[in-house]
N, C-alpha and C positions, 0 to 999 in steps of 0.2 A: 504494500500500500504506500503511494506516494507522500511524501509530507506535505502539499497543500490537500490530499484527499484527507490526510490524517485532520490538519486543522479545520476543514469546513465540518468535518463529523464533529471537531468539540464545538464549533460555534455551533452547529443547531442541538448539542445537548445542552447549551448555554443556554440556548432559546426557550428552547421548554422546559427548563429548570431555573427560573431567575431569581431564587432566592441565593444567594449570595454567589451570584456567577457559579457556583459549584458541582462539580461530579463527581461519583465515583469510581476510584483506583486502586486497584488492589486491596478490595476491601475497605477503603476508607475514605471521606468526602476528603477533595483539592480544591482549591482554585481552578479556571479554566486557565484562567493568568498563566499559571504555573506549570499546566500542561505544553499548551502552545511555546512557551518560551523554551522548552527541550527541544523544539525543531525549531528555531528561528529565535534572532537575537531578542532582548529584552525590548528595546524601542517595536521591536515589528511586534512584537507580542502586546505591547500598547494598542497599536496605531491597528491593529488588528481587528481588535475589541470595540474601540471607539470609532471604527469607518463603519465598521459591518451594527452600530448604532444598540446595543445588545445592552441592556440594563447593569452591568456589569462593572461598567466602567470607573465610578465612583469608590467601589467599593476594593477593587484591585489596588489603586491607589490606597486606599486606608489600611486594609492590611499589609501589605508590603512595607514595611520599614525601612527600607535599606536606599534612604535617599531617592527613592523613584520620582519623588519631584520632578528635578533639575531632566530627567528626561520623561516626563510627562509634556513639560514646557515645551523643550524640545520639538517631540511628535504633534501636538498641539499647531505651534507656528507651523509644519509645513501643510496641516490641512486646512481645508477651507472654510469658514467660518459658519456654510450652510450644512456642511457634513456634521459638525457640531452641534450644530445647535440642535440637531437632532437626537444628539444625544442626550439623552433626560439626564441620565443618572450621574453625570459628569459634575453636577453642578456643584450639590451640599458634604458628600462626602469628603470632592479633593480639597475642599476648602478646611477641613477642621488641622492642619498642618501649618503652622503660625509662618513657617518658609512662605508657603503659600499664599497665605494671607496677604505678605506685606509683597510678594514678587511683584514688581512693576509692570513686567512683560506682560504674563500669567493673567493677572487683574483684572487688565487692559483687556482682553481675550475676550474673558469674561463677561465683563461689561456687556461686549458687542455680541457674544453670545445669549444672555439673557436680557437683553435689549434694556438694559439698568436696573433691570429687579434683582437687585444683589449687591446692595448697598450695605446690608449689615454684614456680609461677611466680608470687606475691605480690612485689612489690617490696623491696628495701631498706628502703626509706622507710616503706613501711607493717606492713612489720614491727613498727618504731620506737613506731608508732602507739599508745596503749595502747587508746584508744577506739576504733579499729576493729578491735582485738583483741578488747573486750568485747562491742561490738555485734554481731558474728558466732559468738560464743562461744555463744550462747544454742541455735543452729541444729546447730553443727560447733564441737565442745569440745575436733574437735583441733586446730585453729589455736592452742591455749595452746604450743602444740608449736615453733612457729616467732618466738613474740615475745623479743624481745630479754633479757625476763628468764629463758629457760630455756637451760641449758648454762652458765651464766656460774659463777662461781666463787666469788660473792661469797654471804653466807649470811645477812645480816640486810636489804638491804637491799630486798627486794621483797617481803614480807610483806603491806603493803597489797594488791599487785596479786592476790595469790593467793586472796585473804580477798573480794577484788569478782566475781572470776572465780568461783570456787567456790558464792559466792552466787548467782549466774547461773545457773549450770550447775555441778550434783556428777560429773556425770560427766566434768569432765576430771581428778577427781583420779586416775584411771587413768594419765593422763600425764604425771603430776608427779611419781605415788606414793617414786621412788625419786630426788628432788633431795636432797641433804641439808637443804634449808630445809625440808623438808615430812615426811621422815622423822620419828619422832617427836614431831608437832606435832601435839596432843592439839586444840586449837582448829581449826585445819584439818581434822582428821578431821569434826569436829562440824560444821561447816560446809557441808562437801560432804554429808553425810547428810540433812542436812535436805530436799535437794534430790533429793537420790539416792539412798535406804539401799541401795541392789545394790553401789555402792562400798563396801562394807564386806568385799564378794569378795578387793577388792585391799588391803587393809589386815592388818597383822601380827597374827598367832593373836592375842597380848597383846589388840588392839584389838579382834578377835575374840571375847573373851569377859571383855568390858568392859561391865558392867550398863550404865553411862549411855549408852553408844554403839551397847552391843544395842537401848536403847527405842529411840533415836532413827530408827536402822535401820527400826525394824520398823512403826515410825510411819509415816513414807512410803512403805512397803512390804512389807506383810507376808510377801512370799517371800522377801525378806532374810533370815530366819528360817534356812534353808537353810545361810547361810551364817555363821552364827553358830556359835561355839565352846560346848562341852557346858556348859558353866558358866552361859551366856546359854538354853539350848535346855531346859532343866530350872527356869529360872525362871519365879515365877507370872505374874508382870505383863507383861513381855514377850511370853509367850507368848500371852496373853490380849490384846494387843493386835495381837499380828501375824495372830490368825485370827479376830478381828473386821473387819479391813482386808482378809483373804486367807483361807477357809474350809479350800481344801486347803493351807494351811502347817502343819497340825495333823501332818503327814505327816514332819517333820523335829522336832516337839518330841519329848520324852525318853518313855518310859514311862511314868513317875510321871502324866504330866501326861495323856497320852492315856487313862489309867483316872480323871482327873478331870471329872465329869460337867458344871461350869458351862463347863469351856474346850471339852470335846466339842459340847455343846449350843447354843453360842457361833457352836462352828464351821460346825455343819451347817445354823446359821440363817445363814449366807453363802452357805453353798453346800453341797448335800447331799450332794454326791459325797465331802465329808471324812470320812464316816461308815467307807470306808474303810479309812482310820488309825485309826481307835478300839481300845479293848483286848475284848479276846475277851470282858470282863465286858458293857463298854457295848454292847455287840452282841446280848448277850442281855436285855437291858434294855429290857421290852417299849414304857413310857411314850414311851421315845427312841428306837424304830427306826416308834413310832405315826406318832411326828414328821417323822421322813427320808421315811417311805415314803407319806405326805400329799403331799409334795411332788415326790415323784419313788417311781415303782413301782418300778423297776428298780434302787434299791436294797436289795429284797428280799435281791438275791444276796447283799450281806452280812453280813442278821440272823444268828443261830444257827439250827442243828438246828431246835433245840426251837422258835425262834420261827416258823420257815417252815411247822410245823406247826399255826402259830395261826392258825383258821380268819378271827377276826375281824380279825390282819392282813394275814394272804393279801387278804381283800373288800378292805380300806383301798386298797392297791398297787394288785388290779384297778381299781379306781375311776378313777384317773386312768391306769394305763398296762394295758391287758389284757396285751401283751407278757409282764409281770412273771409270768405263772403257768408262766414257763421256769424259776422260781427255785421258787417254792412246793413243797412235798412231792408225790410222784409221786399222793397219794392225793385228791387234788382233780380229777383228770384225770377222774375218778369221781363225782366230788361232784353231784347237780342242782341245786343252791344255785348253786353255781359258774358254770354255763352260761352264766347270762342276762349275765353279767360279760366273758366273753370270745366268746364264740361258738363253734356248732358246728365251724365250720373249724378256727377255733385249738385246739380241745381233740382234734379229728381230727388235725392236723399234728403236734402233742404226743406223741400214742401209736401 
């Protein structure tokens, strides 16, 4: 019997025995670990176990004493990160080994392997770390959650660190939001915004309807918009920036602004579905519903009354979407103009 035929017979007794990877040999329960590794060196006896994805995996590492780490690590970096993650059992066992814990490498893996649920088992040591707090931050913004500057008591001295992090990634100021070093910290808000304006969600009404922190918000993200306070949501600039960036934020500015024709007009040239939100005037406003229903028929539904009744935008809408004559006035269902637009079926189905 060959030794790959040898190893695929213990992998499938691995398979349907997964309580501790184990078989019987000569009488007494092994490792499969242990077997395979008599025909093939220790690393392929890893990478064996954990390709072929077999519950196994975790716990080979835990009973093995004999520094399997350092090649666990190893075998690890040269597989792929989806072959892993397949493997369940990889995660909590190899982790109870303090080596392990704090390996940078290893961690790192980790991380992307369990897509960040696996914060408690981070080391001590790397906790500590501030650079492998940062270099992971970018991915999982909640590891800010477990570095050594958060919970402490102290309120001036991590201000760099917040200010590198926040740069990186705005979204962990969700998890900071309420340290007292970050509390009222007008730079820090700014900060994370550039990055993230949807963190402006978690920031105080005040900061809410903060002009310089509504643009910056809505700079990076015009549905931040949303989340701005009425004093932000009723300004011109602002708003003008968040639905040139986001068409439907038009749908959270004030009144005033939605009967304002450049921020309307703005909008709909992102996206015509903001047409929407517009005020019952701009809807009857034939020049700008010519323009929505150019680009999209099916915002006919919409226009006004009186416009559904405009023969020459009713043709527009048909033109690119026949659908849209569900919206036009019942008296085109009639029309012979109309026909050649939608078809006999559609204007059968209609009436």
């Amino acid at each position: 019997m060959k030794d790959e035929e040898i190893i695929k017979s213990l992998r499938m007794s691995a398979k349907s025995n997964y309580f501790n990877g184990q078989i019987r040999s000569n009488g007494k329960l092994v490792l499969v670990y242990e077997m395979i590794e008599k025909f093939t060196s220790k690393k392929d006896a890893i990478k064996s176990l954990i390709k072929n994805e077999y519950g196994i995996a975790g716990n080979v590492y835990y009973e093995n004493k004999e520094n399997i780490s350092d090649k666990a690590i190893e075998v690890a970096k040269e597989l792929d990160f989806k072959t892993l993650s397949d493997a369940s059992s990889i995660s909590r066992n190899i982790v109870v080994e303090n080596q392990i814990q704090n390996n940078r490498v290893y961690m790192s893996m980790w991380l992307k392997i369990r897509k960040g649920m696996c914060l408690y088992a981070i080391g001590q040591e790397l906790r500590k770390d501030d650079d492998f707090i940062l270099d992971e931050i970018i991915d999982y913004p909640e590891i800010i959650t477990i570095s050594k500057h958060v919970g402490t008591e102290r309120k001036c001295c991590h201000i760099d660190f917040f200010k590198k992090a926040l740069s990186l990634n705005g979204s962990c100021y969700s998890y900071i939001r309420n340290l007292p070093i970050v509390k009222g910290n007008k730079e820090l808000a700014k900060i994370a915004l550039k990055t993230d304006g949807l963190q402006i969600l978690h920031m105080s009404p005040n900061y809410q309807n903060d002009i310089e922190l509504g643009l910056l918000a809505v700079k990076q993200n015009g549905g931040a918009l949303e989340w701005l306070g009425t004093n932000c949501k009723d300004n011109y600039e602002i708003v003008k920036t968040a639905v040139k960036n986001k068409g439907l934020a038009l749908e959270f500015a004030s009144s005033r602004l939605k009967d304002t024709d450049e921020i309307v007009e703005l909008a709909i040239t992102q996206d015509a579905h903001s047409i929407r939100s517009a005020s019952d005037r701009i809807k009857d406003d034939e020049e700008i519903m010519k323009k929505v229903v150019s680009e999209n028929g099916y915002m006919l539904k919409f226009a006004s009354n009186r416009l559904k009744s405009n023969k020459e935008l009713v043709v527009l809408a048909l033109t690119n979407t026949r659908g849209a004559i569900e919206f036009a006035d019942k008296k085109f269902l009639k029309d012979s103009d109309i026909l050649p637009y939608v078809g006999k079926g559609v204007l059968k189905w209609q009436t």
